[in-house]
C-alpha positions in Angstrom: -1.1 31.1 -12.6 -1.2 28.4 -9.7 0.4 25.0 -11.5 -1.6 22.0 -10.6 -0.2 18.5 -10.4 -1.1 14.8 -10.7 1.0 12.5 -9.2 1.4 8.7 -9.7 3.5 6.8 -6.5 3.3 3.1 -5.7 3.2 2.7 -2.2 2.3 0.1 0.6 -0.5 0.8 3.0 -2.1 -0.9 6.3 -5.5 0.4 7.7 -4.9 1.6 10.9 -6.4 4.6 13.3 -4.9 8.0 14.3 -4.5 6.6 17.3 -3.0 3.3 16.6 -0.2 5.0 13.8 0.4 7.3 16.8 0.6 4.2 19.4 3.2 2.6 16.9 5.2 5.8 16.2 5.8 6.2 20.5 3.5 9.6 20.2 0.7 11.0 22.4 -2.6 11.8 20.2 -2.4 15.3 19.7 -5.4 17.1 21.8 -8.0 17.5 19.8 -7.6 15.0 17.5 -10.1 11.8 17.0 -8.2 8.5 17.5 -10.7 7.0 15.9 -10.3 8.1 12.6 -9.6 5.5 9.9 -7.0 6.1 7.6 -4.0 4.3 6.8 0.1 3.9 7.6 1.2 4.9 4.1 5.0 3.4 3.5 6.8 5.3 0.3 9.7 3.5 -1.0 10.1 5.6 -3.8 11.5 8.5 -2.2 12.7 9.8 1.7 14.6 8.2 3.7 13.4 5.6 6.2 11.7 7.4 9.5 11.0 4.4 11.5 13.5 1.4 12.2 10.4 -1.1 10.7 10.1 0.6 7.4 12.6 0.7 4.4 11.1 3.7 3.4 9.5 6.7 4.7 5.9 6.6 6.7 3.6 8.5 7.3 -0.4 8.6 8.3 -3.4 9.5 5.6 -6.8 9.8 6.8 -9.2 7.0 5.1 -11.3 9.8 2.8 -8.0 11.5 1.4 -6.4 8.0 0.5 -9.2 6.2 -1.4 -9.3 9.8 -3.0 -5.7 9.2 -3.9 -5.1 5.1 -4.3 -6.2 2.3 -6.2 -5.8 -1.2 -5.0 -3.5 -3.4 -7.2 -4.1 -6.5 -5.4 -1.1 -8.8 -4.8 1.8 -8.3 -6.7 4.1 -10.4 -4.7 7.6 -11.7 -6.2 6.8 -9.4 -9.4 9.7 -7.8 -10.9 9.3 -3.6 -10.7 8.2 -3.2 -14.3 5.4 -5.8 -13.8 4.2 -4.1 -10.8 3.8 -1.0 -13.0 2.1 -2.4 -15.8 -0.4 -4.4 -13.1 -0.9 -0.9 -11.5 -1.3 0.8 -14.9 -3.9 -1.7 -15.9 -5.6 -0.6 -12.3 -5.7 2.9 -13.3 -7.0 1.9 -16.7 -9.5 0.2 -15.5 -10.7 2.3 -12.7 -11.0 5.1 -16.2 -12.9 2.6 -18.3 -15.6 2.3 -15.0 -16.2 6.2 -14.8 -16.3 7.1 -18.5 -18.7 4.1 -19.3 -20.8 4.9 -16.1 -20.6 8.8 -17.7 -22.3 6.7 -21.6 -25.4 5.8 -19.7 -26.0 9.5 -18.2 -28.4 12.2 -19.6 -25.6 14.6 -19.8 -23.5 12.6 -21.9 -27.2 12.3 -24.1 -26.7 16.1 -24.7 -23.1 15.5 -26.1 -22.7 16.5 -29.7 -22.9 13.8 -32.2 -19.3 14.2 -32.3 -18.3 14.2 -28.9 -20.5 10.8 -28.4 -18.6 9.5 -31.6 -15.3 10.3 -30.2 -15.7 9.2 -26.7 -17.4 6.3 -27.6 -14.6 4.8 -29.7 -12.0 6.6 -26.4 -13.7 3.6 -24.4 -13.7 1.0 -27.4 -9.8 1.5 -27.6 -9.4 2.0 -24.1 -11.2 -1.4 -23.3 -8.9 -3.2 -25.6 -5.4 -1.4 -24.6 -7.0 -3.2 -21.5 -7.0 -6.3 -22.7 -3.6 -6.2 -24.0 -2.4 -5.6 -20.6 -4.4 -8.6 -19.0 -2.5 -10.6 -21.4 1.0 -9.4 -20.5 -0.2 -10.0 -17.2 -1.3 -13.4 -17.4 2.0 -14.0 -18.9 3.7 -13.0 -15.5 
């Protein structure tokens, strides 16, 4: 059995082109590769060590389609402590669930849910909206 995994990393993130990350790492575009693709220098300070004398932690480049696969934006989180930065971020995530499952309430497939499933999912979003809430007030207490 192939293991899947989801992973949850909190990371800082610049837009830049292949060929400008390459530009600032000192490296020659690979052939074949399009300097213009968007993406982004990702900077992980949550683990490997530091691969550029700029960075505290390690760098690296993600096309733009892969990363807002993978990221959500927190916004500004400046001079937060780390366990407010986590509870802004899982507030993010919450969020970003509470957008897709009630866009999913308003589609025919979620009409041909069984009386149950529309029961339970319906009060999944009531509770999720107001663990929601709870955070925006721990956060407006930061």
């Amino acid at each position: 059995m192939t293991q899947r995994y989801i992973g949850t990393k909190l990371i800082f993130a610049l837009a830049m082109t292949r060929l400008a990350y390459n530009d600032y790492r000192g490296w020659d575009l690979p052939t074949g590769e399009d300097g213009a693709d968007e993406g982004y220098l990702v900077e992980y300070q949550d683990g490997g060590k530091p691969n550029h004398p700029g960075h505290a932690g390690y760098i690296s480049w993600s096309p733009k389609e892969q990363f807002d696969a993978a990221y959500l934006p927190i916004g500004d989180v400046e001079g937060f402590q780390p366990h407010q930065v986590r509870v802004v971020a899982e507030k993010a995530q919450l969020d970003d669930k509470i957008a897709k499952l009630d866009a999913f309430t308003k589609t025919g497939a979620f009409k041909r849910l069984t009386a149950l499933d529309d029961e339970l999912l319906t009060a999944q979003l009531s509770c999720m909206r107001e663990y929601s809430s709870i955070l925006a007030r721990r956060i407006h207490g930061f």
